[in-house]
C-alpha positions in Angstrom: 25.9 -24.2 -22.7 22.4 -24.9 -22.9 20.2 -23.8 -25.4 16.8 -21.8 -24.5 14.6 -25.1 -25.4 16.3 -27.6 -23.9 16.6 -28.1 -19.8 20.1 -28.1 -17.9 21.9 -31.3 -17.1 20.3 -32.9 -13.8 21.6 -35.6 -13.4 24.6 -35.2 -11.2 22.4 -32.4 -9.0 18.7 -34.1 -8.4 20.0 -36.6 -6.6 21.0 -34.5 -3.7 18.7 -31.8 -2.9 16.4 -34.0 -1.0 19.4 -35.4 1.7 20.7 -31.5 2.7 21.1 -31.0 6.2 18.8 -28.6 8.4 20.8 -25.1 8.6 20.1 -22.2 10.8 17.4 -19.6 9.5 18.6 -16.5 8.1 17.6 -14.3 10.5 21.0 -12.0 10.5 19.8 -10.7 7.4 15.7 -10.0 7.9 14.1 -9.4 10.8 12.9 -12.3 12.8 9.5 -12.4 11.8 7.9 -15.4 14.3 6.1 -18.0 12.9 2.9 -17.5 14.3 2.7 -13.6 13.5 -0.3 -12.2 12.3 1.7 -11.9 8.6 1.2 -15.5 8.5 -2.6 -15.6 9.5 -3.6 -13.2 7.2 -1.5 -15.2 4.6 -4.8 -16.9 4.4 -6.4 -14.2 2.8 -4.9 -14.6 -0.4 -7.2 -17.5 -1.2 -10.4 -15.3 0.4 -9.3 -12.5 -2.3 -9.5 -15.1 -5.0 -12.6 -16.0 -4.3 -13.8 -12.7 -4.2 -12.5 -12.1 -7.6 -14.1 -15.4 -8.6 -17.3 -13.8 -7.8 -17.4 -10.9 -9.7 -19.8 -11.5 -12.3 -18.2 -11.2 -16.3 -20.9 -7.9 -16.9 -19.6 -6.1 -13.6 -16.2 -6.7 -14.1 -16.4 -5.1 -17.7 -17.8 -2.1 -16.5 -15.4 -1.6 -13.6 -12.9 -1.5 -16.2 -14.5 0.5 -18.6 -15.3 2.8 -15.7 -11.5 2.2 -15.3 -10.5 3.5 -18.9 -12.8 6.6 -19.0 -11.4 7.7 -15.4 -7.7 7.4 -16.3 -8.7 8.9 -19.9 -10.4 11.9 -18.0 -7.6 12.5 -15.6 -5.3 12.6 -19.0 -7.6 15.2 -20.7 -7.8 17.0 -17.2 -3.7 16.6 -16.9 -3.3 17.6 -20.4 -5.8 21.2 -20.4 -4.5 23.1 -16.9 -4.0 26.4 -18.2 -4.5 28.7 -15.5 -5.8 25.5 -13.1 -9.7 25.1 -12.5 -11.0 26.0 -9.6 -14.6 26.8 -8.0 -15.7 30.5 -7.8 -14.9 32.4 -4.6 -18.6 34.1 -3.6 -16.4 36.8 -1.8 -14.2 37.8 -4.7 -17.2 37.8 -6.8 -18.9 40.3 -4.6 -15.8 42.5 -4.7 -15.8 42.2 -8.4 -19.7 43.0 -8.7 -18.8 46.2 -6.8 -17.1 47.9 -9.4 -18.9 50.8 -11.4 -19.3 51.0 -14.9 -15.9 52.4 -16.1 -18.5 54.8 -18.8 -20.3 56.2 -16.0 -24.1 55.8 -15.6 -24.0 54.1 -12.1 -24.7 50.5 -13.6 -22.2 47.6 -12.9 -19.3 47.2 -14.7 -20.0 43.3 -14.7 -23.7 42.6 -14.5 -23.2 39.0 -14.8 -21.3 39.1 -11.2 -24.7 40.6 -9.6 -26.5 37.5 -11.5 -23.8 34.8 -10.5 -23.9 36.3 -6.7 -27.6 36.2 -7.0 -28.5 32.7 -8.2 -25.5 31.1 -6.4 -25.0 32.9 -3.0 -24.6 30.2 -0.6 -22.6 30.4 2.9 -20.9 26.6 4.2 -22.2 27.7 7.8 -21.6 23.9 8.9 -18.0 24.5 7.7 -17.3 27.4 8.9 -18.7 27.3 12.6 -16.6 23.9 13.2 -13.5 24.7 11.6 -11.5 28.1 12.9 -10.0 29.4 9.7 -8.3 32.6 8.2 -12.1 33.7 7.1 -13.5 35.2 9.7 -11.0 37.7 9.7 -11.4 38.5 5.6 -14.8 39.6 5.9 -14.3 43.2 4.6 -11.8 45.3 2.2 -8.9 47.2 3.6 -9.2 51.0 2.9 -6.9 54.0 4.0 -4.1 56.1 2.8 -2.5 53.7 0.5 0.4 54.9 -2.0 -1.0 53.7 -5.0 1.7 54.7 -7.6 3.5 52.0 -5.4 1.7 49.2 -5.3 1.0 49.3 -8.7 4.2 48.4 -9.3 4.0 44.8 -7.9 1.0 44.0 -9.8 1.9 40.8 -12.1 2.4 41.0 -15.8 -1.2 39.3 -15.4 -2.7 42.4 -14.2 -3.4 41.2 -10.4 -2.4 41.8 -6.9 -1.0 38.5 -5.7 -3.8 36.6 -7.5 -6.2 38.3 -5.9 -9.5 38.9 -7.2 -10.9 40.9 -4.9 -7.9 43.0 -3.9 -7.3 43.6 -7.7 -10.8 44.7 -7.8 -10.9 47.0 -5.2 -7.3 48.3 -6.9 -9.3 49.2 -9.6 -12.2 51.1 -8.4 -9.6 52.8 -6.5 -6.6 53.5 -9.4 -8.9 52.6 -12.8 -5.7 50.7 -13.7 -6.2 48.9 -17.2 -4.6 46.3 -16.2 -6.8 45.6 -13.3 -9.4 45.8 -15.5 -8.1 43.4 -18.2 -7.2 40.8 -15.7 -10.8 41.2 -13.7 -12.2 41.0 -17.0 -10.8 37.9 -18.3 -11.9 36.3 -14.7 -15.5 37.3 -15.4 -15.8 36.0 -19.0 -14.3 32.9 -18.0 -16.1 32.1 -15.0 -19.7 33.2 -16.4 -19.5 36.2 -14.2 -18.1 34.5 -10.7 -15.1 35.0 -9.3 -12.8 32.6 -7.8 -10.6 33.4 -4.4 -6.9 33.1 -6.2 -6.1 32.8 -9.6 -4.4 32.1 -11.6 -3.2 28.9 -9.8 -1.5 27.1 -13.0 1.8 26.4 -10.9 0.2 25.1 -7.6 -2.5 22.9 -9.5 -0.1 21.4 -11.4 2.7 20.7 -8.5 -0.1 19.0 -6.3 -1.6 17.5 -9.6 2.0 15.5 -9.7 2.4 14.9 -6.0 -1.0 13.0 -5.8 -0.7 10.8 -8.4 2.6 10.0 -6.7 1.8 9.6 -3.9 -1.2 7.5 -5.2 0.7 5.1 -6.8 -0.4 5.5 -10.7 2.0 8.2 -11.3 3.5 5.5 -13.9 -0.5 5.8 -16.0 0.2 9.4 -16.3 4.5 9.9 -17.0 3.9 12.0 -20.3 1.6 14.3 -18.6 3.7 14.7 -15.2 6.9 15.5 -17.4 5.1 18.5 -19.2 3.6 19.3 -16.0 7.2 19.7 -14.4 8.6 21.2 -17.5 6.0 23.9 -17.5 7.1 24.5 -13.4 10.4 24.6 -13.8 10.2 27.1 -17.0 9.0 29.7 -14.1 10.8 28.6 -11.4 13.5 31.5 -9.9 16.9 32.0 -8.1 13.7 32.5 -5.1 11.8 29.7 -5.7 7.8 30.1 -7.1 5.1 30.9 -6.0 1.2 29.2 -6.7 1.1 31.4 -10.2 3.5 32.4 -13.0 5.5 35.4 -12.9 4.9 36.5 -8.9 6.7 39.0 -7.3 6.5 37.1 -4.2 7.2 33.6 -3.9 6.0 31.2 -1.2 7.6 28.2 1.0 5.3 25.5 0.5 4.8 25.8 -3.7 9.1 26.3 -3.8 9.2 23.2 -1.1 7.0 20.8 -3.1 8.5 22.3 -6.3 11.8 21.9 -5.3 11.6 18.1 -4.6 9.5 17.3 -7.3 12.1 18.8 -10.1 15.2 17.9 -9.0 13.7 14.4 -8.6 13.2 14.4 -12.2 16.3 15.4 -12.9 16.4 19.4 -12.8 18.8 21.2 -11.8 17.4 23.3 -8.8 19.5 25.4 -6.0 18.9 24.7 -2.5 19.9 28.5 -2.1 16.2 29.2 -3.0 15.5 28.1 0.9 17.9 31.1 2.1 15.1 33.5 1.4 12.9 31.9 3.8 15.0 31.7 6.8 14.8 34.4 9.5 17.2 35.9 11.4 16.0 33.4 14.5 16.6 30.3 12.3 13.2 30.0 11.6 11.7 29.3 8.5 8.5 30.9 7.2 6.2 30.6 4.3 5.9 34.4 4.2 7.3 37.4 5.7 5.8 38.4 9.2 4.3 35.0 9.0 3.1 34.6 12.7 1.8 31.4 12.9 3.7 28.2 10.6 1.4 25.3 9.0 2.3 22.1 9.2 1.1 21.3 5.6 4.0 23.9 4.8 6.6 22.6 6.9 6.2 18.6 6.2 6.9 19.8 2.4 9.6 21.5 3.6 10.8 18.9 5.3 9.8 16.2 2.4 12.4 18.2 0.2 15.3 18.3 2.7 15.3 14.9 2.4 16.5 14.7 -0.9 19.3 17.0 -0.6 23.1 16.5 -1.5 26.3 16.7 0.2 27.1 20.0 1.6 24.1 21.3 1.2 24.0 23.1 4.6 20.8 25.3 4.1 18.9 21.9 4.0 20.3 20.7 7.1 19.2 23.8 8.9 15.6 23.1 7.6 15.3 19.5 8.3 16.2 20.4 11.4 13.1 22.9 12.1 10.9 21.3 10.5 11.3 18.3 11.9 10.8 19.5 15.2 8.3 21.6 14.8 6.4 18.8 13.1 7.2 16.1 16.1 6.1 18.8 18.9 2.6 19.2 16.5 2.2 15.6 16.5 3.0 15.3 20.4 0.8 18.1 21.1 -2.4 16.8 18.7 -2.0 20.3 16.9 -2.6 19.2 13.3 -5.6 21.6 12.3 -4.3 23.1 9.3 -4.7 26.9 8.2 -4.4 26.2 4.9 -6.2 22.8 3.8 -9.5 20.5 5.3 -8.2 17.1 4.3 -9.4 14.0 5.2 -7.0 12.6 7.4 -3.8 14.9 7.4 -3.0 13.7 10.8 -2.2 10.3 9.5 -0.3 11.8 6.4 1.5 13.9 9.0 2.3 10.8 11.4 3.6 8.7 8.3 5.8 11.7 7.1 7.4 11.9 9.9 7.8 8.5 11.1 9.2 7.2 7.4 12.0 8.9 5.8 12.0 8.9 2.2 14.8 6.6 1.9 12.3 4.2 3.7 9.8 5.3 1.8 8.8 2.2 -0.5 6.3 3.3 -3.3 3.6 0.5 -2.2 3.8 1.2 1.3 3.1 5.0 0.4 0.1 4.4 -2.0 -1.3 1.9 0.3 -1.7 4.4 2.9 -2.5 7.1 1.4 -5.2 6.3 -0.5 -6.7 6.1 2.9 -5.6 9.1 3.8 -6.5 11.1 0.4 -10.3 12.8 0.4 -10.5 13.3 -3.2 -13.2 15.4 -4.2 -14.3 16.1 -0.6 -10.6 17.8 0.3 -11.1 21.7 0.9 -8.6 24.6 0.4 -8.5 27.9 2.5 -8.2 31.1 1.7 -10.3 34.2 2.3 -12.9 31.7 1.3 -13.3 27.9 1.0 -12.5 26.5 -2.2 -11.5 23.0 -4.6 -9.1 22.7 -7.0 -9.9 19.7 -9.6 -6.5 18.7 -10.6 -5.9 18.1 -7.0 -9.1 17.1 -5.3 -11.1 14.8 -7.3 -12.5 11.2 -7.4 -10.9 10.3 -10.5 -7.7 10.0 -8.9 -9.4 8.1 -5.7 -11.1 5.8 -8.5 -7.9 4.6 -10.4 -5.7 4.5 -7.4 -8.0 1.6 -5.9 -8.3 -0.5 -8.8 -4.6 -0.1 -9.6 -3.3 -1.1 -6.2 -5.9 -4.5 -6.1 -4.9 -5.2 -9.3 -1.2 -4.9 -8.6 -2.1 -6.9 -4.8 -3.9 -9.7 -6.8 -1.2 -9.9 -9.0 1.5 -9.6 -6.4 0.0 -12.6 -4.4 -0.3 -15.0 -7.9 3.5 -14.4 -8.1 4.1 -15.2 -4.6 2.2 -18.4 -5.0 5.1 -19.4 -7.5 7.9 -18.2 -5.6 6.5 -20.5 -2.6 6.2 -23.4 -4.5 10.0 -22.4 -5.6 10.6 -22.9 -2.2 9.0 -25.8 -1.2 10.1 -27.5 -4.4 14.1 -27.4 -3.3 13.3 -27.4 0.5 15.0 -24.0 1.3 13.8 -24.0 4.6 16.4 -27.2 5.5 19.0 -24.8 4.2 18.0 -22.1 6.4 15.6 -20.1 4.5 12.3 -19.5 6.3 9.2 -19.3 4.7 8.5 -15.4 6.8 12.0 -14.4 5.8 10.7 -15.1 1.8 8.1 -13.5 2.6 9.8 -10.3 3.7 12.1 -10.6 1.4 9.5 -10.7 -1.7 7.1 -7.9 -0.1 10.1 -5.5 0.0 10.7 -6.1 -3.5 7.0 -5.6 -4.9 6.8 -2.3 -2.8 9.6 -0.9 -4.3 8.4 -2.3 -8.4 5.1 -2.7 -8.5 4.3 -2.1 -11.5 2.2 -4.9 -13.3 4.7 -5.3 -16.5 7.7 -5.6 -14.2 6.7 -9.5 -12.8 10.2 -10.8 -14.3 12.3 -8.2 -12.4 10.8 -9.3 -9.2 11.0 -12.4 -9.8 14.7 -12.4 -10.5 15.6 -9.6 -7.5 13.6 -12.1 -4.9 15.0 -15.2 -5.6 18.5 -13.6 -6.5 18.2 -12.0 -2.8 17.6 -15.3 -1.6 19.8 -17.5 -2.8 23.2 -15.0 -1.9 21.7 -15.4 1.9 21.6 -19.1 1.0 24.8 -18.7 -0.2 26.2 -16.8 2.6 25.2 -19.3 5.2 26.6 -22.5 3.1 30.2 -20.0 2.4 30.0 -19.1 6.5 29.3 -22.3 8.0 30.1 -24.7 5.6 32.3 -24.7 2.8 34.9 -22.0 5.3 37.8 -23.2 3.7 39.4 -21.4 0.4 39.4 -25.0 -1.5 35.9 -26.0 -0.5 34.2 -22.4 -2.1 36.7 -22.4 -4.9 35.4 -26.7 -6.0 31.9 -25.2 -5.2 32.6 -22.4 -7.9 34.3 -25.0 -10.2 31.3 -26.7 -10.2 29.3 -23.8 -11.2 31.4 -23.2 -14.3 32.0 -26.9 -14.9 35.3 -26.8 -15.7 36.4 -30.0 -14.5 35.3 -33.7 -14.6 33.1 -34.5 -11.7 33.8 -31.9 -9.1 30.2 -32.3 -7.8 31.4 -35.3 -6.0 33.6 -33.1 -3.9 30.5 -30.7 -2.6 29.0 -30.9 0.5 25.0 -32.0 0.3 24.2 -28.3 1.1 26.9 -26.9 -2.0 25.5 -29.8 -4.1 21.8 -28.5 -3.5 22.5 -25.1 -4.2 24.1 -25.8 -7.6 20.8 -27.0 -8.4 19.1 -24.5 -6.9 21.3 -21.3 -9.0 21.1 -23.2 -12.2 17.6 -23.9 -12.7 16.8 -20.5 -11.5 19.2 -18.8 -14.3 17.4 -21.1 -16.8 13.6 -20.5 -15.8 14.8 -16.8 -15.7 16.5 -17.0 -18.9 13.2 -18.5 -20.0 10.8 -15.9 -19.1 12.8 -13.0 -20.0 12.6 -14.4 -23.9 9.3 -14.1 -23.2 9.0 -11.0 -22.7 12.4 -9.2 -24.3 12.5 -11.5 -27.1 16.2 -12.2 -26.3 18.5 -14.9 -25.3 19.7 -14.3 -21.7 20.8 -17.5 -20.6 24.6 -16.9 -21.3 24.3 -13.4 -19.7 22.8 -14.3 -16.4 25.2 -17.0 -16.0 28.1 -14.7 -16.9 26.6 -12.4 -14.6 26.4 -15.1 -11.4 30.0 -16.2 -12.2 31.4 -12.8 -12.1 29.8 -12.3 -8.7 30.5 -15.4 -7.4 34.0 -14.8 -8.1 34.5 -11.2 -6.4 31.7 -12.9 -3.4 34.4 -15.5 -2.5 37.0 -13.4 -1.3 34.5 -11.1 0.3 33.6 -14.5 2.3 37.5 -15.6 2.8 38.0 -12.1 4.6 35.1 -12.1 6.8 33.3 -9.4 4.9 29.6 -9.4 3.2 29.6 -9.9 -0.3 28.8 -6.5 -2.7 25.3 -7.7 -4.0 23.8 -4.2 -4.0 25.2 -3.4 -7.8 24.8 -7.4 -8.7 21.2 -7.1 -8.1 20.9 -3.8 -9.3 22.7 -5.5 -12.5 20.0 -8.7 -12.7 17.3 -6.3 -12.4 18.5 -4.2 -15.7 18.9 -6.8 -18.0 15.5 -8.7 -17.0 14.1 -5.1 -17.8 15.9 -4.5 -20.9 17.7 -1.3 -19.7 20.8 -3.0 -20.4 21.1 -5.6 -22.9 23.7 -8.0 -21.9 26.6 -8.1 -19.6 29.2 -6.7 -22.0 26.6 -3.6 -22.1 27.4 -3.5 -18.2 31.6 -3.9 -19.0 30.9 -1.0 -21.5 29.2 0.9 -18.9 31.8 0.4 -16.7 34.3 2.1 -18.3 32.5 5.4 -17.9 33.7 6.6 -14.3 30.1 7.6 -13.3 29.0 4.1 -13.8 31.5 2.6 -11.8 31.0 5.4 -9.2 27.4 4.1 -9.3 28.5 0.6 -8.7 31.1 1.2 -6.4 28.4 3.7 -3.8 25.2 0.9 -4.0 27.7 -1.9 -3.0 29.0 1.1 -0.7 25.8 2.0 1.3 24.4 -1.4 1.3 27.0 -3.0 2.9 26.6 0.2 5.8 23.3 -1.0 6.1 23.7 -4.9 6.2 26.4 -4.0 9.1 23.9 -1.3 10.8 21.1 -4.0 10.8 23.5 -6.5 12.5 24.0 -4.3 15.3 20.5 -3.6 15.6 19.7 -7.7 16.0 23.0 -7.6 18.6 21.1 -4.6 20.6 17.7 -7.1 20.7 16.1 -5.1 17.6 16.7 -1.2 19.2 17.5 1.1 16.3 19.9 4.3 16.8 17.7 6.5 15.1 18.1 10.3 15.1 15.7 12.9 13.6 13.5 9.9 12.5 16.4 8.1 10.8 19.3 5.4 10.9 21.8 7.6 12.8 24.7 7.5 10.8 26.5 10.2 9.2 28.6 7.8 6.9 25.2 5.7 5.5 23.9 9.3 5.2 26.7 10.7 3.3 26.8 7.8 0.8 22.5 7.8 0.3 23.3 11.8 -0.7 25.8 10.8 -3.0 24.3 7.8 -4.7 21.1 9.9 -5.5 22.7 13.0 -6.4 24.4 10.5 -9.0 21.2 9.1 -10.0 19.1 12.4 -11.0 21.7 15.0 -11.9 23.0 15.0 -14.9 26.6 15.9 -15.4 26.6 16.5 -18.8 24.5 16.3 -22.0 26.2 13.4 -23.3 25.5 11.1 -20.1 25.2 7.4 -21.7 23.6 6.0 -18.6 20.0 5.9 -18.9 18.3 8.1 -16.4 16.0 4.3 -15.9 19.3 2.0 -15.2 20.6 4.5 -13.0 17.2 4.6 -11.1 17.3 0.8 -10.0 20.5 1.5 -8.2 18.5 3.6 -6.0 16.1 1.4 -5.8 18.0 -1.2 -4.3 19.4 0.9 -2.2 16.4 2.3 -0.8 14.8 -1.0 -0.6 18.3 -1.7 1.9 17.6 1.2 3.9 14.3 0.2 4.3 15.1 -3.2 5.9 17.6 -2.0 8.0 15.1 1.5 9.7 11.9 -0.5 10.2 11.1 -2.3 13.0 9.5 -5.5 13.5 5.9 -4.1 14.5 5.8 -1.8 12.0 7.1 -4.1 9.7 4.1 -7.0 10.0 1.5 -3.7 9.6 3.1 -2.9 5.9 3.3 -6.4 5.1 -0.5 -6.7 5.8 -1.4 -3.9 4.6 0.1 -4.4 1.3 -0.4 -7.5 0.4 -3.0 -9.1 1.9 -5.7 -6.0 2.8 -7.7 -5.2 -0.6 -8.9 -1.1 -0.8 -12.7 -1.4 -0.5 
């Protein structure tokens, strides 16, 4: 076997690359993508983007990136100091506050420095309030009447306040001279240099949407130590009822326990679907409080966000998918998006994309790309009995960062499909039935699912990995069909026998060439960057799959390539270390569960995308995805493997068990979106910069 500084033997395989026959494209596998599609017009781009990089002059470039550095390092300080959550004072509440009386008597306020806040800051958003019908106009006064005190007192939290209330705690108070009213109103005061906010505190809400942002953003990977005490710090409050937007609630809400849900078991937490029982009426409905009369569609997409990472059996889920999804498609087909809870800038297209991509379609680019469109930062307004912001959602910081990262990640994403075309030109794939727009797909599918800048290897070795098995499946389906032809072609991978290259077709002698420089240059940059030998493990890898592929092929059936590239994809990362790691791994019966549901569900959705292309491209689709109770069986399965943890001695590392689902995902992707669609992401994504 070679050695990493030396180059493969040649000789017998150069020779015959250049005379292989023209094959059909590959278009049972990716969508057919024309030729002259817009894709390929704005494919011209990539050189305009260079040349706007070119022009960026040294001194602005440094401080972009130093303006880089002290956004993400503010956003880290900001992530790492939430306490209660920070957000602006409430002029209402404050006024509430300022009413109460000296608690010694004497007729002077018991918090002078309300009357001075209220004074020097009174301001009323009249713009705001006279376009946008909201739940304020009917807060504009105190409830008062024959209240049972000795009651309600008793729901007051262990921080002294009535639902997070301000201003109902302080009317509380001058009604009951409850010490813990006081105490709580207190604190507020000191805090806030004598304002009031409208809720507070908020230290599970801010930190919940905190998380989902930078997610959604796509530099959720900048912030990973900071998002896992965030969680931590959720789920330490979380209840057999969910949570609510603040520690230790009495009540608890539908939209903080939807988001919260999701988020933690995600992450890996162990979290009850059961918590949704409590939210369900008697009419199947689901409701964000009791008596609720009117729903919000920012509560019932999160709702309908978490349903969509439930498990088998989980039957409460099912009923909530259900209702929210409707209820969210008859909003969108009736243009009723207005909010009661939130002014964003453009939650009609964060609705329209919710509902239109499932999360198993969901690919991490494709998300970030739009939704830093979507996201108003700083400029994003919250509802309550007044308007208010919340930093640790709403801020620029985020907006900053989010557009840097994704053209950086773009510019780099186009450099590295520069390379992977001249891979393709250099062995004339297209003569064996690789198109240039099916590489094309086939590499943008991969970056949106790891984008990450450090991860270049991995997608170099998942694209051209993907590529070559459909090269491979053409030559195995209408070429070498006979048992003796694939077995000489797989003799002449492991070189077992003198001259069997000789024997191969031009096509099979091309392709030999084609697999075995590509395990070398692979082998070659993953020294780079692991510091370790790979050569001998990738090839051990391709021979074991080639061997399982060619019965797969002999019996009509596609080849299980959903664990093999979930496989390549770990040991160019360094998750797993060599192949004898994965034979180790295998052993454990949760790995090879793993193994044995990827190949699973991506061979359910290389067969449901073949049946699309025989109906002309029409997807069965129900409830906004593939229509399929056995692909959706198998999806729950594989990620309720991936992020529960059976045990506390689990040797599969939560990051090697992630790529499965990766893969997976990026399947289900290819198989739900439709052509149109399809050239918009692909556009989007890798050839439209953020401005």
């Amino acid at each position: 076997m070679w050695k990493v500084n030396t180059f493969p033997p040649t000789s017998y395989l150069v020779p015959h690359i250049k005379s292989a026959s023209c094959h059909p494209p590959i278009s049972s596998f990716w969508h057919s993508v024309e030729p002259k599609t817009a894709i390929l017009g704005l494919e011209g781009k990539q050189s305009h983007l260079l040349r706007i990089k070119r022009n960026i002059c040294k001194a602005g470039r440094e401080a972009e990136l130093g303006a880089h550095t002290s956004s993400i390092a503010h956003i880290k300080w900001m992530l790492s100091t939430f306490e209660d959550g920070r957000i602006s004072i409430s002029p209402y509440d404050t006024a509430w506050v300022a009413l109460i009386p000296n608690v010694d008597g004497g007729g002077s306020p018991q918090f002078p420095s309300s009357i001075e806040w209220i004074a020097e800051n009174q301001r009323i958003p009249k713009g705001l309030m006279h376009e946008v019908p909201t739940a304020i106009l009917f807060s504009l006064e105190g409830i008062e009447g024959s209240l049972k005190w000795d009651k309600l007192l008793k729901l007051i939290t262990e921080d002294g306040c009535f639902l997070t209330s301000p201003s109902s705690t302080a009317f509380a108070f001058m009604q009951t001279g409850d010490d813990k009213c006081l105490k709580y109103l207190t604190n507020i005061v000191t805090k806030f240099s004598g304002g009031a906010p409208t809720v507070y505190p908020i230290d599970v809400f801010a930190r919940l949407w905190a998380v989902d942002r930078l997610q959604r953003l796509g530099i959720s990977h900048i912030f990973a130590e900071q998002i896992a005490e965030c969680l931590n710090y959720v789920h330490r409050y979380w209840t057999a009822s969910g949570v609510f937007s603040a520690r230790n609630s009495p009540v608890c809400d539908l939209d903080d326990t939807s988001m919260g849900f999701r988020l933690l078991r995600l992450q890996g937490y162990n979290v009850s679907p059961d918590v949704f029982k409590h939210f369900k009426s008697n009419d199947n409905k689901f409701c964000c409080f009791g008596g609720e009369l009117n729903a919000s569609p920012t509560t019932l997409l999160n709702l309908y966000k978490a349903c969509q990472v439930k498990f088998p059996g989980e039957n409460i889920l099912d009923d909530a998918e259900i209702f929210s999804y409707n209820f969210l498609k008859e909003k969108l087909l009736e243009n009723e998006i207005v909010d009661k809870w939130v002014i964003s800038k453009d939650f009609a297209g964060e609705l329209k994309f919710g509902v239109e991509i499932p999360w198993y379609a969901c690919l991490p680019r494709v998300e970030a790309r739009f939704y830093i469109e979507q996201y108003g930062g700083a400029d994003d307004v919250w509802i309550a009995k007044t308007f208010y912001r919340v930093a640790e959602i709403s801020n620029h910081h985020y907006l900053e960062v989010a557009k840097l990262e994704f053209n950086e990640c773009q510019a780099q994403h186009l450099h590295e499909w520069t390379n992977i075309l001249k891979w393709w030109k250099k062995f004339k794939l297209e003569e064996y039935g690789l198109r240039r727009e099916d590489l094309l797909v086939t590499f943008y599918v991969v970056a949106a699912s790891i984008f990450e800048s450090g991860r270049s290897v991995e997608r170099c070795a998942w694209t051209k990995s993907w590529a070559i098995i459909q090269l491979l499946q053409v030559h195995f389906n209408n070429v070498a069909v006979s048992r003796d032809k694939r077995n000489t072609f797989f003799c002449a991978f492991k070189r077992v026998a003198d001259g069997p290259i000789d024997h191969l077709d031009e096509m099979g002698k091309g392709l030999q060439w084609v697999i075995q420089e590509f395990i070398y240059q692979l082998s070659i940059h993953s020294f780079q960057t692991l510091r370790r030998d790979m050569l001998q493990e990738l090839t051990n890898l391709w021979e074991t799959w080639l061997i399982e592929s060619l019965d797969c092929f002999e019996n009509g059936r596609f080849p299980h390539e959903g664990a093999f590239l979930s496989h390549i994809v770990n040991l160019c990362s360094g998750n797993i270390t060599s192949v004898s790691s994965i034979k180790l791994l295998s052993l454990e019966k949760s790995f090879k569960h793993l193994c044995y549901l990827t190949d699973k569900v991506c061979l359910q959705l290389r067969q449901y995308q073949k049946n699309k292309g025989a109906t002309n491209g029409k997807p069965n689709q129900k409830m906004g995805r593939i229509n399929s109770e056995e692909i959706d069986k198998s999806m729950q399965e594989l990620l309720q493997l991936v992020v529960q943890n059976e045990s506390s001695d689990d040797i599969i590392d939560r990051n090697v068990k992630e790529t499965f689902l990766i893969v997976a995902r990026a399947y289900y992707y290819t198989a739900f979106i439709d052509k149109k669609t399809l050239n918009i992401h692909i556009a989007k994504v890798f050839f439209e910069p953020i401005l």
